[in-house]
Each structure stands twice: as C-alpha cells, then as structure tokens.
SEBA-481478 format. One record per residue: residue number from 1; residue in one letter; x negated, y negated, z negated of N, C-alpha, C, O in turn. Coordinates in pm, 1 decimal. Layout:
SITE seq type       nu       nv       nw      cau      cav      caw       cu       cv       cw       ou       ov       ow
SITE NUM    a        X        Y        Z        X        Y        Z        X        Y        Z        X        Y        Z
...
//
This chain:
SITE seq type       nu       nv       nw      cau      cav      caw       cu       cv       cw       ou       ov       ow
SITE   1    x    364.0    616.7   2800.5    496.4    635.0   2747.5    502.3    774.5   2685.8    450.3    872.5   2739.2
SITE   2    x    570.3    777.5   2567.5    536.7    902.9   2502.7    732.5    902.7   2443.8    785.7    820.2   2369.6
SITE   3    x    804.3   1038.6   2518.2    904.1   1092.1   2499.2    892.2   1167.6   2361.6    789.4   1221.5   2320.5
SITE   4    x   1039.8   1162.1   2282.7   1021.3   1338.4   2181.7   1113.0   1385.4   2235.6   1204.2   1331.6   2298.4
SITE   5    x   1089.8   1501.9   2210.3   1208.5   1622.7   2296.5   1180.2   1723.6   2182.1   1093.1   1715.6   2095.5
SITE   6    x   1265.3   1811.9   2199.6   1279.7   1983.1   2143.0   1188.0   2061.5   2174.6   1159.1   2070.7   2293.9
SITE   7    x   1126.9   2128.8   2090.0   1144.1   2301.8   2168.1   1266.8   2349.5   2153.8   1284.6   2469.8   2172.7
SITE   8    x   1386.2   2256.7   2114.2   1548.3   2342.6   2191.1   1527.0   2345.0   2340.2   1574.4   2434.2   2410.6
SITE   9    x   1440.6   2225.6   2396.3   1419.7   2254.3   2545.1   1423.9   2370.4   2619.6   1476.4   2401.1   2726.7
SITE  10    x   1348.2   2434.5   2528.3   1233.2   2542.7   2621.2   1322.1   2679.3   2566.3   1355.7   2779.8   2628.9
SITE  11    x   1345.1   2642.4   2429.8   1445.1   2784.3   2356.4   1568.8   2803.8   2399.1   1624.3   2913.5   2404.5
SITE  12    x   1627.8   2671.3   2438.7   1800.8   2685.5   2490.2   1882.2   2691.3   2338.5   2005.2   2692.9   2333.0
SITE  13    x   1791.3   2694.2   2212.4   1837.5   2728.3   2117.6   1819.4   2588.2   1975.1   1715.1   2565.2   1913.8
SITE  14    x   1944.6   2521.0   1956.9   1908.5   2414.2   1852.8   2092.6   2353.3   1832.7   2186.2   2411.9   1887.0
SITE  15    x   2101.6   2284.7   1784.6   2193.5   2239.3   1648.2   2292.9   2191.6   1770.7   2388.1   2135.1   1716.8
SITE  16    x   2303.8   2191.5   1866.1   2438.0   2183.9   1956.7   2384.8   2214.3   2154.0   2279.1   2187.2   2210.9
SITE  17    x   2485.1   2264.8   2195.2   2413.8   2271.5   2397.7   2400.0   2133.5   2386.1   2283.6   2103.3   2412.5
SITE  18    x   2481.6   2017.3   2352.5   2485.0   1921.9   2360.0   2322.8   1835.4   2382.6   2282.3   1772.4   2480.3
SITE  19    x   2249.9   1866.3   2237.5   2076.8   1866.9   2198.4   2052.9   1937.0   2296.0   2076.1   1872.9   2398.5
SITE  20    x   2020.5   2029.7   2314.7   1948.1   2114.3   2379.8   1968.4   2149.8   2545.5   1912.9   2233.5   2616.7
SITE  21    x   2089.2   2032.3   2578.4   2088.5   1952.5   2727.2   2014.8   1821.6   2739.6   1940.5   1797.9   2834.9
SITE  22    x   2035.5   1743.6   2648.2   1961.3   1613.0   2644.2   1783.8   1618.4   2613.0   1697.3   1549.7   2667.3
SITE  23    x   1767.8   1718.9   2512.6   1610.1   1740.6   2531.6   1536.2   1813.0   2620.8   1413.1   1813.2   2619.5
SITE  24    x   1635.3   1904.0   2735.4   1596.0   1986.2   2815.9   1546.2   1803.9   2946.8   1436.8   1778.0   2997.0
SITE  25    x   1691.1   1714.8   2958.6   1640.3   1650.8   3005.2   1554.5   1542.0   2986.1   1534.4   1455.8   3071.7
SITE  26    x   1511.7   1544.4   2892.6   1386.7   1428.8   2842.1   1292.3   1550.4   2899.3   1192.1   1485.2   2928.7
SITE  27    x   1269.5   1651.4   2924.7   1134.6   1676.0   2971.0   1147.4   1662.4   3112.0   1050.2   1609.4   3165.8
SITE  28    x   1261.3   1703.2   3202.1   1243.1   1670.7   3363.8   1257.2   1501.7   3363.8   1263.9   1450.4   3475.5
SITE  29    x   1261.8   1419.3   3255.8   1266.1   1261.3   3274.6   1102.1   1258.8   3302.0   1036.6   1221.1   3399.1
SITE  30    x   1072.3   1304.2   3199.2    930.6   1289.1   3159.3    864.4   1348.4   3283.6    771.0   1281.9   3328.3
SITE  31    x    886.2   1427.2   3328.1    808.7   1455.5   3497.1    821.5   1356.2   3586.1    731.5   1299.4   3648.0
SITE  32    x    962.7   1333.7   3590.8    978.8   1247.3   3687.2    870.3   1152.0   3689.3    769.5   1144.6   3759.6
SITE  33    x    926.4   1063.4   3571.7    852.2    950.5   3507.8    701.3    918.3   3569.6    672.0    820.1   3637.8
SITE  34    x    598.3   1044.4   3521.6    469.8   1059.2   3544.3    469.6   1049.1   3701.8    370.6    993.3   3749.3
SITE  35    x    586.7   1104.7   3809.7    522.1   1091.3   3936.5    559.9    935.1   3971.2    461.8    868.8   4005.0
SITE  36    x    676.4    870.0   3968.8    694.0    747.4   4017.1    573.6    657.2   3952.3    507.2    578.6   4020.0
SITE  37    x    554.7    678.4   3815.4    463.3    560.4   3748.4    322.4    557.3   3802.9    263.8    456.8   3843.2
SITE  38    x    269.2    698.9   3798.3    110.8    703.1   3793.2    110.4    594.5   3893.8    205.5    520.5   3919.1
SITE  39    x    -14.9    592.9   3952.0    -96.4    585.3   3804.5   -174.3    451.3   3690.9   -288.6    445.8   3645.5
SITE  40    x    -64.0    362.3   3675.0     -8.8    244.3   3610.2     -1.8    321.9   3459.3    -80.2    292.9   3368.9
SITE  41    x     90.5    411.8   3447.7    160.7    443.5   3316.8    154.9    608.4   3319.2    196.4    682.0   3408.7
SITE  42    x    100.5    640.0   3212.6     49.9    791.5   3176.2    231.9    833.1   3119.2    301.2    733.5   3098.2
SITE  43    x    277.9    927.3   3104.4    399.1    967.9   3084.9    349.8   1104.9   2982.7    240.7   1158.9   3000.8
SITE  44    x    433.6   1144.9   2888.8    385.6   1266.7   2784.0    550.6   1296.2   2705.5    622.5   1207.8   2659.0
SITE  45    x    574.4   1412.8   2708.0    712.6   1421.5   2591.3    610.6   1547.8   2470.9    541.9   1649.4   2481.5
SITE  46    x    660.6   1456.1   2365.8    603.6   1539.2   2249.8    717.7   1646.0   2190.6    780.0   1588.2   2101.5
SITE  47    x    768.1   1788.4   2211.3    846.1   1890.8   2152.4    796.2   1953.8   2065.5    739.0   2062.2   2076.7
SITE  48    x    818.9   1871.6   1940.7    831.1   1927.6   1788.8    936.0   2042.5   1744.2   1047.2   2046.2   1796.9
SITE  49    x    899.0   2132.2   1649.6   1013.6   2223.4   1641.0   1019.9   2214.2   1479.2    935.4   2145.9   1421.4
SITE  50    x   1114.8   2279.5   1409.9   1076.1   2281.4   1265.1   1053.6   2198.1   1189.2   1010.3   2225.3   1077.3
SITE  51    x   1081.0   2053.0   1236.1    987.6   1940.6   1139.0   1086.3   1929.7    995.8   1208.4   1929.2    979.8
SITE  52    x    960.4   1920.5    894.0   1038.6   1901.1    756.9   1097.9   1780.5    756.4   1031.1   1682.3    724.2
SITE  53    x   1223.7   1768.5    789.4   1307.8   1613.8    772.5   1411.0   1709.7    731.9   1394.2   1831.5    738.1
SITE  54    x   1581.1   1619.4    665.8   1710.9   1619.4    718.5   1785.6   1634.6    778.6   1902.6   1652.6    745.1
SITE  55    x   1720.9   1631.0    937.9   1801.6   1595.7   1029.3   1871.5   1727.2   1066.0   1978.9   1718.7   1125.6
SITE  56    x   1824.3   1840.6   1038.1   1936.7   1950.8   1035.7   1997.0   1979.6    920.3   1926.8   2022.3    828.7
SITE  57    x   2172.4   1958.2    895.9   2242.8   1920.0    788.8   2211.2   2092.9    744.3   2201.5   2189.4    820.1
SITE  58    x   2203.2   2089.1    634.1   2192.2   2198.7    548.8   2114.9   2326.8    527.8   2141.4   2434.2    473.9
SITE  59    x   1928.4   2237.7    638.0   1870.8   2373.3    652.6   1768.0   2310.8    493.0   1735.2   2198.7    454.3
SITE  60    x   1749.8   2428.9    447.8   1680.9   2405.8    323.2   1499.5   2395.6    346.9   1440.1   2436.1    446.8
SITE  61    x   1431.7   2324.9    214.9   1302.0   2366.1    240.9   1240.8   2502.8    273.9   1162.9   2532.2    364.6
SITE  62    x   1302.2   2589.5    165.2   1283.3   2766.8    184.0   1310.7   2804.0    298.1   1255.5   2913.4    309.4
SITE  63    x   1376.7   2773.5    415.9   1439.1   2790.9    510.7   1336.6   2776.2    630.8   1312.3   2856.4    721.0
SITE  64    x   1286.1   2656.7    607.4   1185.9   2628.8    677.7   1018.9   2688.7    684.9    930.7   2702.1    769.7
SITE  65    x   1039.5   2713.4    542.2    904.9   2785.8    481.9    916.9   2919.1    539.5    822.5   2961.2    606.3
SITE  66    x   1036.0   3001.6    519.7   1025.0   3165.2    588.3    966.3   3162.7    745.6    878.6   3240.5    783.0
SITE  67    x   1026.2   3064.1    829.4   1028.1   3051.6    935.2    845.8   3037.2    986.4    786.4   3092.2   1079.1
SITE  68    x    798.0   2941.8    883.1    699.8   2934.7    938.8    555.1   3016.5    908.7    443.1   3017.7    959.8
SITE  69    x    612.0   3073.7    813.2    543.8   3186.8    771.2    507.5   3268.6    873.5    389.7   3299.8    891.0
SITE  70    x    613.2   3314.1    956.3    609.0   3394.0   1093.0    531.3   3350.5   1232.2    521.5   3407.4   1340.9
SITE  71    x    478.7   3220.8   1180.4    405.7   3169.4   1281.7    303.7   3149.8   1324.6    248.6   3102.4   1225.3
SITE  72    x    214.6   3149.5   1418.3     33.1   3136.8   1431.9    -10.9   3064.6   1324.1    -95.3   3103.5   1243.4
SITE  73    x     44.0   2963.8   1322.9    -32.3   2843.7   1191.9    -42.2   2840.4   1108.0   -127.7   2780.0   1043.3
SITE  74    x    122.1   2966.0   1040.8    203.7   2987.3    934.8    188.1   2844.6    799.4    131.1   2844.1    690.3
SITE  75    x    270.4   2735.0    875.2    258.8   2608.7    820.3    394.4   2490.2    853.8    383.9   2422.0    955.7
SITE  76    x    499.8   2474.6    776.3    607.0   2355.2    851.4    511.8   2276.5    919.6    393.9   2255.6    891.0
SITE  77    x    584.4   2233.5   1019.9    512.4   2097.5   1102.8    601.7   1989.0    989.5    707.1   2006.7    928.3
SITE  78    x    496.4   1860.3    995.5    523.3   1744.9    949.6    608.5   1663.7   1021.4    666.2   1710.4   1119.5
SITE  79    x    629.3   1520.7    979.2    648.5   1395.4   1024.5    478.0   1357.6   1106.5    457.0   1339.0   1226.4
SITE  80    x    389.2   1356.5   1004.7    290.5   1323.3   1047.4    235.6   1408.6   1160.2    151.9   1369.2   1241.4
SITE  81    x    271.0   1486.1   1158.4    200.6   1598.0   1276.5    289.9   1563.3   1442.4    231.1   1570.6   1550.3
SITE  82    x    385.0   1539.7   1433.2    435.4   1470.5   1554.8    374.2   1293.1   1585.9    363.9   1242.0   1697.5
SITE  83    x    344.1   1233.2   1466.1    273.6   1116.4   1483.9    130.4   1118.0   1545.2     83.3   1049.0   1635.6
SITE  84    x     64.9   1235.1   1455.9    -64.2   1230.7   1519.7    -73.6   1279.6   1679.8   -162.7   1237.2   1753.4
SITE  85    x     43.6   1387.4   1731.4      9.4   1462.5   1826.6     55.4   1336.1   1989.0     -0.2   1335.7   2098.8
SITE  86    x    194.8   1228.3   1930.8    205.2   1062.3   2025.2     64.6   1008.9   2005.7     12.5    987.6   2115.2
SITE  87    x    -11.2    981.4   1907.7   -161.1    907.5   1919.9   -264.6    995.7   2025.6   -336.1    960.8   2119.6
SITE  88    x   -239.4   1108.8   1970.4   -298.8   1169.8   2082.5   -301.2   1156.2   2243.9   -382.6   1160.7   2336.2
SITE  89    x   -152.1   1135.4   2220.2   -111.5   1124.1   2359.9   -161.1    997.0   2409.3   -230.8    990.6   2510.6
SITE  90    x   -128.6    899.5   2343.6   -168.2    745.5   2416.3   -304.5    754.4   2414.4   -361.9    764.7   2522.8
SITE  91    x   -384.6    752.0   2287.0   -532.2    797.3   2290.7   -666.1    844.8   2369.5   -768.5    797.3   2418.6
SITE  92    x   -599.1    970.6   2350.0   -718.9   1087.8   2400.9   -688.8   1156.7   2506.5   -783.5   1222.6   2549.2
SITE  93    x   -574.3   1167.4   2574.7   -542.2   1259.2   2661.5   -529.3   1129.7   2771.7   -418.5   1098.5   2815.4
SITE  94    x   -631.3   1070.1   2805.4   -640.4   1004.2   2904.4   -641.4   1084.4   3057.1   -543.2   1048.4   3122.1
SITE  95    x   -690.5   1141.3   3099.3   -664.8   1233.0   3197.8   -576.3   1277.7   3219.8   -583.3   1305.6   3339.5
SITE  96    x   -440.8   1323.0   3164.0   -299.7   1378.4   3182.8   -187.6   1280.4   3209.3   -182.5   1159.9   3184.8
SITE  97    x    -98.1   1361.9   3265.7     21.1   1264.2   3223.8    103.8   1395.0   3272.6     65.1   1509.3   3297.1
SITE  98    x    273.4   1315.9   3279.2    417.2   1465.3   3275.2    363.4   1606.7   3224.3    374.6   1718.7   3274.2
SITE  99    x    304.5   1564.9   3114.1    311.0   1748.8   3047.9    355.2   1713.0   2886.8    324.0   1606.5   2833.6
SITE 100    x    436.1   1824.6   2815.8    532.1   1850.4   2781.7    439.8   1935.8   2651.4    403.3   2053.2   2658.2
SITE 101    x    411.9   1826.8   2518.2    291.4   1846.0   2433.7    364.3   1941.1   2296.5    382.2   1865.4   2201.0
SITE 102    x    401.4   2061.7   2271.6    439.2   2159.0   2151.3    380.0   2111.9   2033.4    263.0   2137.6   2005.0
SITE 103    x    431.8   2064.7   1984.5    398.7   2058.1   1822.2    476.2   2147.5   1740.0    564.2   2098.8   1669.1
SITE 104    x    456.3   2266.3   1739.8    539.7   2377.2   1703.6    487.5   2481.0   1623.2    551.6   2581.1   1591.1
SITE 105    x    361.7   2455.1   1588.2    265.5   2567.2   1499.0    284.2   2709.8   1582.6    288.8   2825.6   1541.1
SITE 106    x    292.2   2660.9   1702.9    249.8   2806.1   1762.1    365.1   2877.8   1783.1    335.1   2990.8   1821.4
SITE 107    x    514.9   2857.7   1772.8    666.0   2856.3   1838.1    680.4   2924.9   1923.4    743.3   3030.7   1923.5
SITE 108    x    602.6   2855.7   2042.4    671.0   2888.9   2190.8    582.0   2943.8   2229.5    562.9   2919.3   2348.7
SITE 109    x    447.9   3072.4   2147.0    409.0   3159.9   2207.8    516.1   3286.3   2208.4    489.4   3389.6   2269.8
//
C-alpha cells in the first residue's frame, strides 16, 4: 500500500493547517498501517514537495523554478518523479515497510 502525503507533514508549512493536519496524518496512518498489516502488506507514504502541477492556485512555473534552484538537486520534482518513487515502493523496496519516502529534491535536508 503506497500513501501520498506532504512534506507539509514534516514542514507544518503548506496551502492550509487543514493539509498539513491531514498529511501529517497519512504518515502516523501509514505507521500504523505497517504494524497491524506486516507482514501480509508492506505499507510506504510517498511526501512529494514542489511538484509541477496546479494544484497550488496561483503558484507560477518561475515560482517553482527559484525554489528549486536552492535545492540539492536544484530541479522541480515531476508528476513522474512521484510515480517512479510508488513503483519503487511496491517494487524494490521489498525489505521495508511504515517509512515515509521524500520526493523533495533534497527539501527536508
């Protein structure tokens, strides 16, 4: 099972407390999750930050570009980059489960 959540999680900081209560709790779901299930069902929340979509009303491309300039990767995260990092999860990270996967170009150092 593969959650998305925020890095509003971890920042306390995103587009309402509202978000950034509900993605704080998709990651203690996602713990939970991993202890009742194992070990039947691997559990993973993927926290994307920055992704180039819409979904924040009126942040611009440039907006996004300064931001990530400032970052280890210095690169927007994608659509695809949260897709690849769930394949991952079901995939390759067979050994894990309840951990809480940053797709953030390096964010939440």
């Amino acid at each position: 099972m593969v959650n998305i959540s925020s890095i509003a999680a971890r920042t306390g900081l995103g587009s309402s407390l509202a978000y950034v209560a509900a993605k704080a709790g998709v990651d203690a779901l996602t713990l939970a999750l991993a202890k009742v299930l194992a070990p039947r069902i691997r559990v993973f929340s993927v926290s994307p930050a920055g992704v180039d979509t819409d979904f924040v009303p009126g942040r611009t491309r440039e907006q996004l570009q300064k931001t990530a300039e400032r970052l280890p990767l210095g690169h927007i995260t994608t659509p695809d980059d949260v897709a690849r990092a769930v394949i991952a999860c079901l995939v390759h990270l067979t050994s894990s489960t309840g951990i809480v996967v940053p797709v953030d170009e390096g964010r939440h150092l």
